[in-house]
mmJSON file of the N, C-alpha and C atoms, coordinates in Angstrom:
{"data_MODEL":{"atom_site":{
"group_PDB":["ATOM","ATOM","ATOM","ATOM","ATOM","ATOM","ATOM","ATOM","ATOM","ATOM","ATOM","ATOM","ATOM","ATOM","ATOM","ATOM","ATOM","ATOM","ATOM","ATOM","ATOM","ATOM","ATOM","ATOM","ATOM","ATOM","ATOM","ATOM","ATOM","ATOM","ATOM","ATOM","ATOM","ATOM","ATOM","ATOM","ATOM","ATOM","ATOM","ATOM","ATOM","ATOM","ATOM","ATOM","ATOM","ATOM","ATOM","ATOM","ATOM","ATOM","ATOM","ATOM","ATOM","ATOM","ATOM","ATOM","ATOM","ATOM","ATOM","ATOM","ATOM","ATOM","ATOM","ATOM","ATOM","ATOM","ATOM","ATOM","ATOM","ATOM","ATOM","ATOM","ATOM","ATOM","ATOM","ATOM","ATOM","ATOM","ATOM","ATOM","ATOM","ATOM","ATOM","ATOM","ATOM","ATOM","ATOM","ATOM","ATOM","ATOM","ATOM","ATOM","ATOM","ATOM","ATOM","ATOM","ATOM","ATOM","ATOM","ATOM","ATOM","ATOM","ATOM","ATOM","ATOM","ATOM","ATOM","ATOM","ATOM","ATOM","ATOM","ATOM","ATOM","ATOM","ATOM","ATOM","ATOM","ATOM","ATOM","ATOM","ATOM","ATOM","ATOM","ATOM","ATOM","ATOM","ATOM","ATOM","ATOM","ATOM","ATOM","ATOM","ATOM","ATOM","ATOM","ATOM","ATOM","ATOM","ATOM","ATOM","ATOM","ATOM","ATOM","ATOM","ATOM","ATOM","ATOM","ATOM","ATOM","ATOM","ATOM","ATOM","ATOM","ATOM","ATOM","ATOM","ATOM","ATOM","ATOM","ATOM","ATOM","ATOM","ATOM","ATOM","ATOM","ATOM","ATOM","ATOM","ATOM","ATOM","ATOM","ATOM","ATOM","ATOM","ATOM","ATOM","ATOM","ATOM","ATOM","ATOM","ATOM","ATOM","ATOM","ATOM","ATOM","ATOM","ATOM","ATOM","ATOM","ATOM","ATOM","ATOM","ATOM","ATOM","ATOM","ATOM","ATOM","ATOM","ATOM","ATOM","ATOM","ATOM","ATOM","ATOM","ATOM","ATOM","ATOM","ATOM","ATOM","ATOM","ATOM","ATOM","ATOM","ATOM","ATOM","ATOM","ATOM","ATOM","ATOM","ATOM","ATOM","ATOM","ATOM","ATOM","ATOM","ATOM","ATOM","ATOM","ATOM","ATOM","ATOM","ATOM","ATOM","ATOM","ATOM","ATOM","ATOM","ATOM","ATOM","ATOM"],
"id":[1,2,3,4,5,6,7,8,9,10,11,12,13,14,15,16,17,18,19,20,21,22,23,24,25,26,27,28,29,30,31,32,33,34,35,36,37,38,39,40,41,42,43,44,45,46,47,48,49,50,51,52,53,54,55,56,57,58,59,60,61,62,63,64,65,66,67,68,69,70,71,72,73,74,75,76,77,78,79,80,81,82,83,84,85,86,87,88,89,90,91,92,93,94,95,96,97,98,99,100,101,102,103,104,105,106,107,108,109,110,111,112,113,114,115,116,117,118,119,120,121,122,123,124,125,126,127,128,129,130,131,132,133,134,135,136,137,138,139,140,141,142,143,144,145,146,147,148,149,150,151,152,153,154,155,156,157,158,159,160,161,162,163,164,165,166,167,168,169,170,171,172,173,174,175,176,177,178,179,180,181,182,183,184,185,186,187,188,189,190,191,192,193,194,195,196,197,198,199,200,201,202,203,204,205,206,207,208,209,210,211,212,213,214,215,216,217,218,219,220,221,222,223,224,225,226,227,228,229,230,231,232,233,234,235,236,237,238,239,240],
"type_symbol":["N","C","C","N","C","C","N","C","C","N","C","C","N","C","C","N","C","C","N","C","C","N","C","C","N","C","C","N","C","C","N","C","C","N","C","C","N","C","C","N","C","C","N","C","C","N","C","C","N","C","C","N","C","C","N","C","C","N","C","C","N","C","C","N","C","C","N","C","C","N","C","C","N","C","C","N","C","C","N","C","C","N","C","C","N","C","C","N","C","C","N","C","C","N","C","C","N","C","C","N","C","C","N","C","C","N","C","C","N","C","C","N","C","C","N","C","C","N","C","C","N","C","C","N","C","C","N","C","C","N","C","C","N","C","C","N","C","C","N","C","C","N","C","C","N","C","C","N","C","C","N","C","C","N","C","C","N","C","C","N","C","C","N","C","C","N","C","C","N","C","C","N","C","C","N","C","C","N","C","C","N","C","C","N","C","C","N","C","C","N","C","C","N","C","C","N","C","C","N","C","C","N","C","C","N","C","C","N","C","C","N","C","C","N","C","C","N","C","C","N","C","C","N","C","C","N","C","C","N","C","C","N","C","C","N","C","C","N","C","C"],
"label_atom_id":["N","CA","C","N","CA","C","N","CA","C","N","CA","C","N","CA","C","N","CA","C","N","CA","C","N","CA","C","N","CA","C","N","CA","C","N","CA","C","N","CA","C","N","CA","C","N","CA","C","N","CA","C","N","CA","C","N","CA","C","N","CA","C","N","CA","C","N","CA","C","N","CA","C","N","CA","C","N","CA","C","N","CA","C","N","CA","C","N","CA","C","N","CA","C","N","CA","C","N","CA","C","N","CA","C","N","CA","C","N","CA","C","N","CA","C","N","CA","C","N","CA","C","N","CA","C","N","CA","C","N","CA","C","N","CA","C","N","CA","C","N","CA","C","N","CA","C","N","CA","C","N","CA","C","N","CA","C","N","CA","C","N","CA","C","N","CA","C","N","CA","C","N","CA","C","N","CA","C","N","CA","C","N","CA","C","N","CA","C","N","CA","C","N","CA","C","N","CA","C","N","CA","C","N","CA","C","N","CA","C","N","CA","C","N","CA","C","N","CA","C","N","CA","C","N","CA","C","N","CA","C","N","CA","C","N","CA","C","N","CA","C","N","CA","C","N","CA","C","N","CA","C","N","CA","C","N","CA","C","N","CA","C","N","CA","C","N","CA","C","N","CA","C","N","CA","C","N","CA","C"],
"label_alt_id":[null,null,null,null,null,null,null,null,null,null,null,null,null,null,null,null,null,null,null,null,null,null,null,null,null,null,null,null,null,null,null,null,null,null,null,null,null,null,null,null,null,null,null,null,null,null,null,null,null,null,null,null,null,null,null,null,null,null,null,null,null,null,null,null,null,null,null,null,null,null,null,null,null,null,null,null,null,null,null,null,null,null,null,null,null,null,null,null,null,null,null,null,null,null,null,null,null,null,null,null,null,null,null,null,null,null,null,null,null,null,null,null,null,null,null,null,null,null,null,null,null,null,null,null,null,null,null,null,null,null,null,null,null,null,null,null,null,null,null,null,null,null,null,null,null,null,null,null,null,null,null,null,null,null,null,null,null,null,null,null,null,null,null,null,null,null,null,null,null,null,null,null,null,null,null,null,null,null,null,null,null,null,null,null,null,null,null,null,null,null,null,null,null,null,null,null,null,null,null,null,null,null,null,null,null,null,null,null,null,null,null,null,null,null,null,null,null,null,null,null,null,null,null,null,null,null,null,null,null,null,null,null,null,null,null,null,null,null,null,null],
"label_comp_id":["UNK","UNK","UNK","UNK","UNK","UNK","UNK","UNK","UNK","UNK","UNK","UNK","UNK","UNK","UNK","UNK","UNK","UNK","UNK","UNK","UNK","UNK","UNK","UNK","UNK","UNK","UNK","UNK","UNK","UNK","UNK","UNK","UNK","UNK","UNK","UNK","UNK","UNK","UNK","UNK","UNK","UNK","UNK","UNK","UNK","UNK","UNK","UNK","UNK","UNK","UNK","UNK","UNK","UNK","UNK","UNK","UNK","UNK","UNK","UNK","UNK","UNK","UNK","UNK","UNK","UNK","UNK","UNK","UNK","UNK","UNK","UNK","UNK","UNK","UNK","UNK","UNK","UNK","UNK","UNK","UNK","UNK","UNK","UNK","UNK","UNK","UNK","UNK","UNK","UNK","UNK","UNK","UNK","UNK","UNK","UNK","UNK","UNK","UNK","UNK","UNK","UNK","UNK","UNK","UNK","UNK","UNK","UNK","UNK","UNK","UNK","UNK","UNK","UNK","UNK","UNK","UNK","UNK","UNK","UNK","UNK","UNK","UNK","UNK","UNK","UNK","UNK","UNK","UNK","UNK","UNK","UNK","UNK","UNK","UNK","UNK","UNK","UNK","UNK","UNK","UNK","UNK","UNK","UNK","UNK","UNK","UNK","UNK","UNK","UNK","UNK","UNK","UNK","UNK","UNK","UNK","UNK","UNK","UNK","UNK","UNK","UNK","UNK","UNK","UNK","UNK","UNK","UNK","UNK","UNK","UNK","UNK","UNK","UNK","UNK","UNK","UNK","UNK","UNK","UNK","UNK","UNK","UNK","UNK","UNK","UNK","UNK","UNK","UNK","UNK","UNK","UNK","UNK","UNK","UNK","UNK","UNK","UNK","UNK","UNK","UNK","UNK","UNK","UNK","UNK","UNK","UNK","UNK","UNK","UNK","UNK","UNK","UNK","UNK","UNK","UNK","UNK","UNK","UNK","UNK","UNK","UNK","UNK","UNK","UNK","UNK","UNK","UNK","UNK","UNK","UNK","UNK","UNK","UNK","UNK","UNK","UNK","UNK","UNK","UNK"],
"label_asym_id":["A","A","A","A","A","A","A","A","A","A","A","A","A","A","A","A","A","A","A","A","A","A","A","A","A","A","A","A","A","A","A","A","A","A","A","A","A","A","A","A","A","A","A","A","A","A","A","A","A","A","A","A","A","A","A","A","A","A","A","A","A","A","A","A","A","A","A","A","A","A","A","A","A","A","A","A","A","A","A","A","A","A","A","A","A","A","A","A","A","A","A","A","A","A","A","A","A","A","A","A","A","A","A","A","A","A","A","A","A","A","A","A","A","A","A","A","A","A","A","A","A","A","A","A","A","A","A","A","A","A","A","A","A","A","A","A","A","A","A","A","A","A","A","A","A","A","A","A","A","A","A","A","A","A","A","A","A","A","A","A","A","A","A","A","A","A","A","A","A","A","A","A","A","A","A","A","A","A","A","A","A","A","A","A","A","A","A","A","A","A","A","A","A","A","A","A","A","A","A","A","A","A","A","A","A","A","A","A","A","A","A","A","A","A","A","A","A","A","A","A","A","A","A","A","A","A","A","A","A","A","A","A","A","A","A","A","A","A","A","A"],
"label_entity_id":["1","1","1","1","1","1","1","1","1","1","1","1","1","1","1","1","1","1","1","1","1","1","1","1","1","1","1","1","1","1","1","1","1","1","1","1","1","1","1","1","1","1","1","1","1","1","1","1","1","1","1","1","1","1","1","1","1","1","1","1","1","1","1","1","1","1","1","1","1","1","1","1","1","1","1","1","1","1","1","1","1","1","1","1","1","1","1","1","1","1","1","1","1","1","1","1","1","1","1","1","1","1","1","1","1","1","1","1","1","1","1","1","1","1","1","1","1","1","1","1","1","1","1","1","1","1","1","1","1","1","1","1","1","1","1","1","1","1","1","1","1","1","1","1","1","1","1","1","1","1","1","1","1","1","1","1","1","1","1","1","1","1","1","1","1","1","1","1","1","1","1","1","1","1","1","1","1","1","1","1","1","1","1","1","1","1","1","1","1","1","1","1","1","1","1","1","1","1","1","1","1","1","1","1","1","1","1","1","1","1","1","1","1","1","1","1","1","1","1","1","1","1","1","1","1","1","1","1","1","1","1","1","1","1","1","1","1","1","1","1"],
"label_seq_id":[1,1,1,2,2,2,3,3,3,4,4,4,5,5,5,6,6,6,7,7,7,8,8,8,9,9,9,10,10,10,11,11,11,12,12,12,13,13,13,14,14,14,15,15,15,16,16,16,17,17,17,18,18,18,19,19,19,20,20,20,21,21,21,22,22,22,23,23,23,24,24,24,25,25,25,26,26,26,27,27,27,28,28,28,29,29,29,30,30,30,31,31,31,32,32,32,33,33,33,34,34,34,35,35,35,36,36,36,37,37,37,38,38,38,39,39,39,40,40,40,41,41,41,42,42,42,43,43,43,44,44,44,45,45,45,46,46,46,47,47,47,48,48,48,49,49,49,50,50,50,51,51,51,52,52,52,53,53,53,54,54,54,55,55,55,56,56,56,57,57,57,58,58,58,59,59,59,60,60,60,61,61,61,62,62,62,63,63,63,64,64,64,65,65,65,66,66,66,67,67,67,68,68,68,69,69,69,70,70,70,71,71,71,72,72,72,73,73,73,74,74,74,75,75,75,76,76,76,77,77,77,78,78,78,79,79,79,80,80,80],
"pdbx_PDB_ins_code":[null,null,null,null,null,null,null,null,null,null,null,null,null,null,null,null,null,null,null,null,null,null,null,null,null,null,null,null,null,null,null,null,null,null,null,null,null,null,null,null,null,null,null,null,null,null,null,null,null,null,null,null,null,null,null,null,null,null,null,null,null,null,null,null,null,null,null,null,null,null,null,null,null,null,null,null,null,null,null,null,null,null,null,null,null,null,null,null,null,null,null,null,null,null,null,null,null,null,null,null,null,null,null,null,null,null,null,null,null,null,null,null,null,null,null,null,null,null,null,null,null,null,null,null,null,null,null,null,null,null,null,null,null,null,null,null,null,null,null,null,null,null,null,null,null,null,null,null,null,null,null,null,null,null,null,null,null,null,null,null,null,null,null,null,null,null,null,null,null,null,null,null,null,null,null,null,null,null,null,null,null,null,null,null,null,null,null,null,null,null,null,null,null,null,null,null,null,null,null,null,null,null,null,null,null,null,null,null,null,null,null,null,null,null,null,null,null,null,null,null,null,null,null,null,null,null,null,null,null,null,null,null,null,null,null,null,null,null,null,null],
"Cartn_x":[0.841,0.0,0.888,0.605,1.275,1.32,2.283,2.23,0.906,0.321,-0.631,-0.329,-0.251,-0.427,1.144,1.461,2.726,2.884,4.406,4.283,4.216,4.249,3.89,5.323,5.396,6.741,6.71,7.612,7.811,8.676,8.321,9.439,9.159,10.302,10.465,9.71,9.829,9.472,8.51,7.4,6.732,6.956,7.904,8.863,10.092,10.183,10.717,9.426,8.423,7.177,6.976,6.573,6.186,6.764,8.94,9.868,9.713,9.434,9.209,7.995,6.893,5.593,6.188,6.531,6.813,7.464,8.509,9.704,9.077,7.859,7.209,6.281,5.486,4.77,5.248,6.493,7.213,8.435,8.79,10.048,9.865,10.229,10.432,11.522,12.356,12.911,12.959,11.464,11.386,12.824,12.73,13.631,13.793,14.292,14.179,14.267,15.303,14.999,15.748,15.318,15.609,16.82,17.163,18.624,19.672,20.667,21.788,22.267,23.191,23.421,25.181,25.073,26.234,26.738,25.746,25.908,24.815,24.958,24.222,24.058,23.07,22.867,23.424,24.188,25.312,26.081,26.992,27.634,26.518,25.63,25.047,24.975,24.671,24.5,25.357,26.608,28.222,28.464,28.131,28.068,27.468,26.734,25.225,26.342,26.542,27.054,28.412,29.387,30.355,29.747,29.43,28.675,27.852,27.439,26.777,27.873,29.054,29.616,30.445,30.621,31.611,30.946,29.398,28.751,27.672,26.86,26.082,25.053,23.576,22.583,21.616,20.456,20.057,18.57,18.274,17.545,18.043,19.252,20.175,20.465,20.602,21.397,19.95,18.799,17.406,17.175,17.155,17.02,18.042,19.246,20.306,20.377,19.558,19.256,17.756,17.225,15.836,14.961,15.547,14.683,14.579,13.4,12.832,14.148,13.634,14.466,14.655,12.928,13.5,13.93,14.355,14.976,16.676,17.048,18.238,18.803,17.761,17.764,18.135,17.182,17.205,18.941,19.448,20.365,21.827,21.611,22.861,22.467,21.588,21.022,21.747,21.422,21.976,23.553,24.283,25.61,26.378,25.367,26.059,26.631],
"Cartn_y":[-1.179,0.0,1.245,2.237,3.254,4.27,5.185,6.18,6.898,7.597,8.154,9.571,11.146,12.494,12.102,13.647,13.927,13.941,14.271,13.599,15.155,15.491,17.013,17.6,18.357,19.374,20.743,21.301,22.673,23.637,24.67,25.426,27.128,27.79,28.824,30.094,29.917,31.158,30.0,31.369,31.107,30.984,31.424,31.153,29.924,29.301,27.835,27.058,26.969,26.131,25.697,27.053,26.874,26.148,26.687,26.203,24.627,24.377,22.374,21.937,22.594,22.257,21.985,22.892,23.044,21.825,21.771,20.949,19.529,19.341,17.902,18.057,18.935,18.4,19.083,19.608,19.537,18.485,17.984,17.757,15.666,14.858,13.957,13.123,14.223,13.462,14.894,14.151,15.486,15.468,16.566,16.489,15.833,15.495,14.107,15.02,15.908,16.995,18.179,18.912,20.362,21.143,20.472,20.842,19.988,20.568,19.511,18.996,17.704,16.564,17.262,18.37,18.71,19.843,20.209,21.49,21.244,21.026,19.949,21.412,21.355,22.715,23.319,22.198,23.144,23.758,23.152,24.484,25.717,25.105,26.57,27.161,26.661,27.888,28.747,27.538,28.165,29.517,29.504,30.119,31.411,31.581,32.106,33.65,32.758,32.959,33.889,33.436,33.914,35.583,35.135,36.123,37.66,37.187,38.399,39.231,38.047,38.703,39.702,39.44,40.383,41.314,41.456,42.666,42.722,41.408,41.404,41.039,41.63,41.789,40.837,40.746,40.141,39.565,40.65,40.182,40.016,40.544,39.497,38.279,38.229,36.664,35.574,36.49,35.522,35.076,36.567,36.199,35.184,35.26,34.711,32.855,32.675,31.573,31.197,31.611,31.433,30.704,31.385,31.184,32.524,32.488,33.692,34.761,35.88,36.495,36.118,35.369,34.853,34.055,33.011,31.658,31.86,33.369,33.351,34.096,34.598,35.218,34.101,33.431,32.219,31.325,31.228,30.527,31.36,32.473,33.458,33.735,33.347,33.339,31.549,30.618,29.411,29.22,30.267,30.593,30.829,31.704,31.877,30.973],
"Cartn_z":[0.0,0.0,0.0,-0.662,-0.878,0.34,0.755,1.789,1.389,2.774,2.309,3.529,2.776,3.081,3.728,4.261,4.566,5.946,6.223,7.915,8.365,9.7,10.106,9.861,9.97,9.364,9.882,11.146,11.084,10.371,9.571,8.833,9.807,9.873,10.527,9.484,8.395,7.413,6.275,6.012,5.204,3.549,3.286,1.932,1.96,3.117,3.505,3.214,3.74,3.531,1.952,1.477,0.086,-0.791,-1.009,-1.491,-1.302,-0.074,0.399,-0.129,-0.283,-0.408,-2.543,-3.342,-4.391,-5.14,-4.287,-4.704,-4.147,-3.376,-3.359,-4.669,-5.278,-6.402,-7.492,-7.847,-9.382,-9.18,-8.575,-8.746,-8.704,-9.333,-9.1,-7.758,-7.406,-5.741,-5.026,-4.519,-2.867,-2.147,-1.411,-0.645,0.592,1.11,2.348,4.033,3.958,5.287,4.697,4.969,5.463,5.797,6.929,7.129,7.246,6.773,6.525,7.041,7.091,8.242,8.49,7.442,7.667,8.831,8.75,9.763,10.932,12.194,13.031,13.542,14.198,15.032,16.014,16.866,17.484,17.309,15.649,14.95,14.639,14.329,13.779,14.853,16.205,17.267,17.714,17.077,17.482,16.511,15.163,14.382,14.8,15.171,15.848,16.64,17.868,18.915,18.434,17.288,16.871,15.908,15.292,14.317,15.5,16.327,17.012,17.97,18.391,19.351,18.219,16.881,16.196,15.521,15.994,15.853,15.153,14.322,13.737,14.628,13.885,14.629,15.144,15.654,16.042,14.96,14.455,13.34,12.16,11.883,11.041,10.853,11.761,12.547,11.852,12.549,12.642,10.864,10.211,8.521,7.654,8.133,7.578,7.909,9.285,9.413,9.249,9.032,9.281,10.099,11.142,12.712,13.057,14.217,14.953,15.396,16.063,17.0,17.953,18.669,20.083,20.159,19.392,18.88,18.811,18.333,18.586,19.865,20.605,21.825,22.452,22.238,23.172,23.177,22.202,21.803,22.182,22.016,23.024,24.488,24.84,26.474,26.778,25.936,26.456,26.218,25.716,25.605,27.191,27.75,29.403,30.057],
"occupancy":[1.0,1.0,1.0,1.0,1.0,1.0,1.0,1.0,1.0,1.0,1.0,1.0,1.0,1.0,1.0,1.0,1.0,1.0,1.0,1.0,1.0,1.0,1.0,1.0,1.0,1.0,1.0,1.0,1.0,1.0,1.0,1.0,1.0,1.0,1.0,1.0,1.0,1.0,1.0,1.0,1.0,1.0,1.0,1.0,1.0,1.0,1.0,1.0,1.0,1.0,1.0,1.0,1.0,1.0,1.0,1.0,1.0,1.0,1.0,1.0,1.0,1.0,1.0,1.0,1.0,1.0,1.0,1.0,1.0,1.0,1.0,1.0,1.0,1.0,1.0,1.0,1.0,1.0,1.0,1.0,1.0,1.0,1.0,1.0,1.0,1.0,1.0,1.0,1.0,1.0,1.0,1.0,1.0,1.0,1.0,1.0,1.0,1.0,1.0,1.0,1.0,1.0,1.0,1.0,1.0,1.0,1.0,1.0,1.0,1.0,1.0,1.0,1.0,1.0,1.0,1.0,1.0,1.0,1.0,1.0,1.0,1.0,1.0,1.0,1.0,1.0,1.0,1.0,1.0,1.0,1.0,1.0,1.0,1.0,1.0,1.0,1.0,1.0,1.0,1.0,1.0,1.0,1.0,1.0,1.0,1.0,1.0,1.0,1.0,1.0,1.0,1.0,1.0,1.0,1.0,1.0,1.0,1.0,1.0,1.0,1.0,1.0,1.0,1.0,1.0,1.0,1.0,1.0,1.0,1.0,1.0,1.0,1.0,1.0,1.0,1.0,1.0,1.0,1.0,1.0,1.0,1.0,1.0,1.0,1.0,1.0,1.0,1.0,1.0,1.0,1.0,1.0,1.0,1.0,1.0,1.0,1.0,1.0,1.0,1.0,1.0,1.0,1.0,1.0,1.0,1.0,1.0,1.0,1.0,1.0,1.0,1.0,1.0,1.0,1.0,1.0,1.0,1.0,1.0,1.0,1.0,1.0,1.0,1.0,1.0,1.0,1.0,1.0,1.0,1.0,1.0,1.0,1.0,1.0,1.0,1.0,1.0,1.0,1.0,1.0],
"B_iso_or_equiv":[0.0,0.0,0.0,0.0,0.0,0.0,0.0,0.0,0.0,0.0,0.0,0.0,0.0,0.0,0.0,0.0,0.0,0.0,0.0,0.0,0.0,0.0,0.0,0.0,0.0,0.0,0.0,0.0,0.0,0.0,0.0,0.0,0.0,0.0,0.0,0.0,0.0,0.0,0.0,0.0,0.0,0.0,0.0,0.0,0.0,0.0,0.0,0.0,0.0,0.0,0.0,0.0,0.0,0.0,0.0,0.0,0.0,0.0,0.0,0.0,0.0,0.0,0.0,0.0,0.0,0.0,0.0,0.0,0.0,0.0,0.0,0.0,0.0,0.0,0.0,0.0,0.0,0.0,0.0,0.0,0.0,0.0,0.0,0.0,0.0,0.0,0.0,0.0,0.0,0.0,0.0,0.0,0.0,0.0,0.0,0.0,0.0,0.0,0.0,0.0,0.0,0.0,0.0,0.0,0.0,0.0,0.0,0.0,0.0,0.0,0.0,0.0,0.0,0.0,0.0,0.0,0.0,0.0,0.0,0.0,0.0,0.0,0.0,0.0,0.0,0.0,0.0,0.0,0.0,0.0,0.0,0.0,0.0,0.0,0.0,0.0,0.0,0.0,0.0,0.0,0.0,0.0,0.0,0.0,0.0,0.0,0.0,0.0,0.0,0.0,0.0,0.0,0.0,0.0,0.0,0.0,0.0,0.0,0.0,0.0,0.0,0.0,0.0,0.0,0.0,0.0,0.0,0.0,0.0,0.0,0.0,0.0,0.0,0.0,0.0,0.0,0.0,0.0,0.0,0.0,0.0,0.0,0.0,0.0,0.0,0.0,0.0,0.0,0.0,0.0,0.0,0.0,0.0,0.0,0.0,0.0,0.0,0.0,0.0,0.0,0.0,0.0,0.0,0.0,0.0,0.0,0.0,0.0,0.0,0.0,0.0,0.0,0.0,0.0,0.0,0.0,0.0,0.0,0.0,0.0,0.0,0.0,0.0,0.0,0.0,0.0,0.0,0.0,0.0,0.0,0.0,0.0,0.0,0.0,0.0,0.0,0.0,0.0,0.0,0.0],
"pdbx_formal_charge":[null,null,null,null,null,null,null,null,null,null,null,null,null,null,null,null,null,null,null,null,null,null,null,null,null,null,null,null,null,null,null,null,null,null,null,null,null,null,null,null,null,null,null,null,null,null,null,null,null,null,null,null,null,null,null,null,null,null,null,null,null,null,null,null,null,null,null,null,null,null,null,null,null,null,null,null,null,null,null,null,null,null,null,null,null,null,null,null,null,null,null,null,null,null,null,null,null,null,null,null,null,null,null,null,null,null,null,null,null,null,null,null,null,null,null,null,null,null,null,null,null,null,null,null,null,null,null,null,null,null,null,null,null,null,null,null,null,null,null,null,null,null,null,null,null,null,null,null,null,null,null,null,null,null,null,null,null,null,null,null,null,null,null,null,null,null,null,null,null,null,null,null,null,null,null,null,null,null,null,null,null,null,null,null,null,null,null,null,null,null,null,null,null,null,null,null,null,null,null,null,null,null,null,null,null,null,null,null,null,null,null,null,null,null,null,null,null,null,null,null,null,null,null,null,null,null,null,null,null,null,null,null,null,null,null,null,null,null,null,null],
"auth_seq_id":[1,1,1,2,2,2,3,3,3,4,4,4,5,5,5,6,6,6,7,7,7,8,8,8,9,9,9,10,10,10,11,11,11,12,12,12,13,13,13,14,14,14,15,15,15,16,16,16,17,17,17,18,18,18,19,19,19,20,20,20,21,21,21,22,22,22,23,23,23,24,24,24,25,25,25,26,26,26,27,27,27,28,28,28,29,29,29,30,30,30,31,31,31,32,32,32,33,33,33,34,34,34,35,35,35,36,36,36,37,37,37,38,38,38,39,39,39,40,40,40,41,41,41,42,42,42,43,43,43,44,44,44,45,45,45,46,46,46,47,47,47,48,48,48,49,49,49,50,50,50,51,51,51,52,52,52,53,53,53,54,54,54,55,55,55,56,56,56,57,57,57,58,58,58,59,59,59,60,60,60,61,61,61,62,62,62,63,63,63,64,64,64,65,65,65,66,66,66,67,67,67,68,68,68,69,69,69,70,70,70,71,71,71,72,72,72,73,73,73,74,74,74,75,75,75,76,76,76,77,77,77,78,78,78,79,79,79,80,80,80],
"auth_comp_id":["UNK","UNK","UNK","UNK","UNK","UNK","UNK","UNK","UNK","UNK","UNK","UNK","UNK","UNK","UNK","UNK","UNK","UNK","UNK","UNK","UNK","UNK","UNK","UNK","UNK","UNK","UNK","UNK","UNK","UNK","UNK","UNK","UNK","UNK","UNK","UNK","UNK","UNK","UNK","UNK","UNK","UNK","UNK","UNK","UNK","UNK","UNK","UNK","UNK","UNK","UNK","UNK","UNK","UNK","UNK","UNK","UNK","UNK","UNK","UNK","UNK","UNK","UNK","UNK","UNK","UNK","UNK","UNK","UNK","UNK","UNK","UNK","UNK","UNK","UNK","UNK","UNK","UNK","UNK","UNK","UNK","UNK","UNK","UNK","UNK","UNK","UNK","UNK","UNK","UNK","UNK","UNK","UNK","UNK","UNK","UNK","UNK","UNK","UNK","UNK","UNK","UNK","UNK","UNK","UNK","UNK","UNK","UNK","UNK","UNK","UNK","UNK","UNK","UNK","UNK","UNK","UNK","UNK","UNK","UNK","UNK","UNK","UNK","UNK","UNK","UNK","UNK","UNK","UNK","UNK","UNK","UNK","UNK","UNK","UNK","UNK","UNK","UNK","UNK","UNK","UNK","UNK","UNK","UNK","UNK","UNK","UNK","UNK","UNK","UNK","UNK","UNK","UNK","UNK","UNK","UNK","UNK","UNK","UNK","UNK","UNK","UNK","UNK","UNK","UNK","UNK","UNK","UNK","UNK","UNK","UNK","UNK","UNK","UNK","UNK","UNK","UNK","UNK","UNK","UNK","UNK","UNK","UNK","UNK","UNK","UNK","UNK","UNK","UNK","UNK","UNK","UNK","UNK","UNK","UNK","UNK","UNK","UNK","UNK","UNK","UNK","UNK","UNK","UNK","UNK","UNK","UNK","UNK","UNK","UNK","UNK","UNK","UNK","UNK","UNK","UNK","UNK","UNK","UNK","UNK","UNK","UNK","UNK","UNK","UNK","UNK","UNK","UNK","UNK","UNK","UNK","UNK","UNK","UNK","UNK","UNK","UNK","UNK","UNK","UNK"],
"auth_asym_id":["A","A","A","A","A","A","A","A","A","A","A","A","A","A","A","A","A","A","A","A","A","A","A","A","A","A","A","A","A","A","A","A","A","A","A","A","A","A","A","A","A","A","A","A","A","A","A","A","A","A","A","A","A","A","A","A","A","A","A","A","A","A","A","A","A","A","A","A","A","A","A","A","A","A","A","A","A","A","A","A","A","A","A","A","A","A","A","A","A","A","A","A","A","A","A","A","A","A","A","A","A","A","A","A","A","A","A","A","A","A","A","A","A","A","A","A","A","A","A","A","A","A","A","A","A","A","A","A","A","A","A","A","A","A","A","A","A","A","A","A","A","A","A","A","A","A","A","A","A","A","A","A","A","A","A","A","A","A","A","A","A","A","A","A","A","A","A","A","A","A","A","A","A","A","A","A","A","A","A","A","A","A","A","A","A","A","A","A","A","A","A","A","A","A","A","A","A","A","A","A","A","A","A","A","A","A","A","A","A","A","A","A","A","A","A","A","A","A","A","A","A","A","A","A","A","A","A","A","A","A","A","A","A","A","A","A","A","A","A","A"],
"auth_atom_id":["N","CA","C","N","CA","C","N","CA","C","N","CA","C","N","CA","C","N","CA","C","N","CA","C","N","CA","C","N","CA","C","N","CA","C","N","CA","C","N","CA","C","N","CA","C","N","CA","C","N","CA","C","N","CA","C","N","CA","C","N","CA","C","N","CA","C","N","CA","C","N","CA","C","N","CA","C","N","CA","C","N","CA","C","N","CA","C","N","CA","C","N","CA","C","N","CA","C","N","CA","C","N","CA","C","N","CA","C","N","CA","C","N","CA","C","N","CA","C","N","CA","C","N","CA","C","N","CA","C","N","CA","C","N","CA","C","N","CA","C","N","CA","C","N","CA","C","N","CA","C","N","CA","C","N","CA","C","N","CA","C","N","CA","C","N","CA","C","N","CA","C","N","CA","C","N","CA","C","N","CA","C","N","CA","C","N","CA","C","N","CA","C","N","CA","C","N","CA","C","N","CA","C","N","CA","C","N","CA","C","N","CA","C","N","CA","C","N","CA","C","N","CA","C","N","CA","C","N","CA","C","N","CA","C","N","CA","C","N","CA","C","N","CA","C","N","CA","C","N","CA","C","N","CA","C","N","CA","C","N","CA","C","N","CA","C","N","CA","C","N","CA","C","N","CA","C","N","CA","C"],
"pdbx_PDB_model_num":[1,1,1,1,1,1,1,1,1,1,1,1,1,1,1,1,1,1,1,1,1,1,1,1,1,1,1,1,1,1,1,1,1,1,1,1,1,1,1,1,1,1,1,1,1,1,1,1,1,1,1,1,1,1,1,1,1,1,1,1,1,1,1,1,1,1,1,1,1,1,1,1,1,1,1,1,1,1,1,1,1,1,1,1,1,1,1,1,1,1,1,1,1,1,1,1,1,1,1,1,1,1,1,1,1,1,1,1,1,1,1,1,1,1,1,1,1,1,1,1,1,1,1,1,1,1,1,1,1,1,1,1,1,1,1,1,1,1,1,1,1,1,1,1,1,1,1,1,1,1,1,1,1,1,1,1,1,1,1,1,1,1,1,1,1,1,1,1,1,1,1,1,1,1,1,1,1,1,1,1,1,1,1,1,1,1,1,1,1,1,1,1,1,1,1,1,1,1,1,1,1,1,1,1,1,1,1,1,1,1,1,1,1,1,1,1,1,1,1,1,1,1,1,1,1,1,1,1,1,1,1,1,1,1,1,1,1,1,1,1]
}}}
């Protein structure tokens, strides 16, 4: 029996959604996840963390990754 509907999925931005929603009905191989197995999220937080202390912003930070503000609030608060 074939899969049936998609499994639940959170995306941070509404132009992430669509791009995933798209690339499941034009494309013959959906994409399998999202973010890369290459960059695990603790680098990215490390990243995060590096990037603000050398002066970049906080809603920068948020667009460039595409997560919230308080998401990266949150993530230089768990830096302490």
């Amino acid at each position: 029996m074939p899969p049936r509907g998609l499994a639940p999925l959170s995306l941070p931005a509404l132009s992430q959604a669509a791009t995933y929603l798209a690339n499941l009905l034009y494309t013959d191989n959906p994409p399998q996840r999202l973010v890369s197995k290459t960059n695990p999220k603790s680098q990215r937080n490390q990243s995060i963390r590096l990037k603000y202390e050398a002066g970049q912003s906080v809603p920068s930070l948020a667009r460039e990754y595409g997560i919230s503000k308080a998401r990266v609030y949150e993530i230089l608060k768990n830096s302490r």
